[in-house]
C-alpha positions in Angstrom: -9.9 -13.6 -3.2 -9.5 -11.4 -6.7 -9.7 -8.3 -4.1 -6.7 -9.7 -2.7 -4.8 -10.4 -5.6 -5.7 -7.4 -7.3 -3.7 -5.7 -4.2 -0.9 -8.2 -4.4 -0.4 -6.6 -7.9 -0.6 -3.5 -7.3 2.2 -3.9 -4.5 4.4 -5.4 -7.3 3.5 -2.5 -9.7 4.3 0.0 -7.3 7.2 -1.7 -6.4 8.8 -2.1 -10.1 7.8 1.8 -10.8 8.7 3.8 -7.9 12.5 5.0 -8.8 10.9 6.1 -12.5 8.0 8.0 -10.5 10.3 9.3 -8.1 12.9 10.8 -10.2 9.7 12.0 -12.7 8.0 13.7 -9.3 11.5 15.4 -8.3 12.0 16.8 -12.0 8.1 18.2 -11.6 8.5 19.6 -8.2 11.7 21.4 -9.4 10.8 25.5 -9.9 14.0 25.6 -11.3 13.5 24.1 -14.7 11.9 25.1 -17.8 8.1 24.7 -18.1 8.0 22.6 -20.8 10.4 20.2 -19.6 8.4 20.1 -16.2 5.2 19.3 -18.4 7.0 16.7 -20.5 7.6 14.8 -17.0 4.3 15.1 -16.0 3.0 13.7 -19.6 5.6 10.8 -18.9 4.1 10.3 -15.2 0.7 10.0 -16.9 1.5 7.3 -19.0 2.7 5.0 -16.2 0.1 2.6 -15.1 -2.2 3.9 -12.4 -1.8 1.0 -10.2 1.6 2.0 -10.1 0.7 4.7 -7.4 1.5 3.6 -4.0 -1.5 5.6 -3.0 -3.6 2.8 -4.5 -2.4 -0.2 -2.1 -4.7 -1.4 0.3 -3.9 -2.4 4.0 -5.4 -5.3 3.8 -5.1 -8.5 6.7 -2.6 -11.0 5.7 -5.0 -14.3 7.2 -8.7 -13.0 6.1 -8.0 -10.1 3.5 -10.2 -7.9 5.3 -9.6 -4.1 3.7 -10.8 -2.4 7.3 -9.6 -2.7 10.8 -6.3 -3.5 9.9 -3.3 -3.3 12.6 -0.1 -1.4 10.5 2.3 -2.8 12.5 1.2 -6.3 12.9 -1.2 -6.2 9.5 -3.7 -8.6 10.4 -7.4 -7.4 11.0 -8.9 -6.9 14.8 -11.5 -9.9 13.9 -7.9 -12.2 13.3 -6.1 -10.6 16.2 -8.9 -11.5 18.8 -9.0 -15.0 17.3 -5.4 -15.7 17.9 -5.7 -14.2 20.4 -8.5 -16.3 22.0 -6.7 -19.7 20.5 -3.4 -18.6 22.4 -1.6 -17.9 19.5 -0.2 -14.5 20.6 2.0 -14.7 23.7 1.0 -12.3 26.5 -2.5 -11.8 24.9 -5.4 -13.1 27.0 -9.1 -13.0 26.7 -10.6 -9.7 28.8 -13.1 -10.4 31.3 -14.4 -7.8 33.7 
């Protein structure tokens, strides 16, 4: 379960920091400005915390926590989609049999 909460936190930290990173990542990207200023943005983006990068959040399942074989859109695992699945819990979803 610490896997889990460890993701839960990094949500809320990338939450809370993306504006600053934005606006930091828009000042870097801009040719426009002076070097220096684009390096004193890029010093600033370093000092945020690195679990502040939305890169580092995990798609993990919202019953089991299981990091792999996660739906996007419905962000539960396959293993926790077949269950429901097989418990009736989905409408329109029934067991295959061939």
């Amino acid at each position: 379960m610490s896997a889990i909460n460890k993701n839960n936190k990094r949500i809320k930290l990338s939450d809370k920091f993306y504006k600053k990173r934005m606006k930091l990542k828009k000042i870097i990207m801009d040719k426009k400005l002076s070097l220096e200023e684009r390096f004193k943005a890029q010093q600033k983006l370093s000092k945020l915390p690195r679990n502040s990068a939305k890169v580092r959040v995990m798609n993990r399942c919202q019953i089991t926590g299981r990091p792999h074989g996660v739906y996007r859109k419905l962000k539960i695992s396959r293993i926790a989609l077949r269950q429901l699945g097989l418990e009736g819990k989905i409408p329109g979803m029934v067991k295959s049999s061939w």
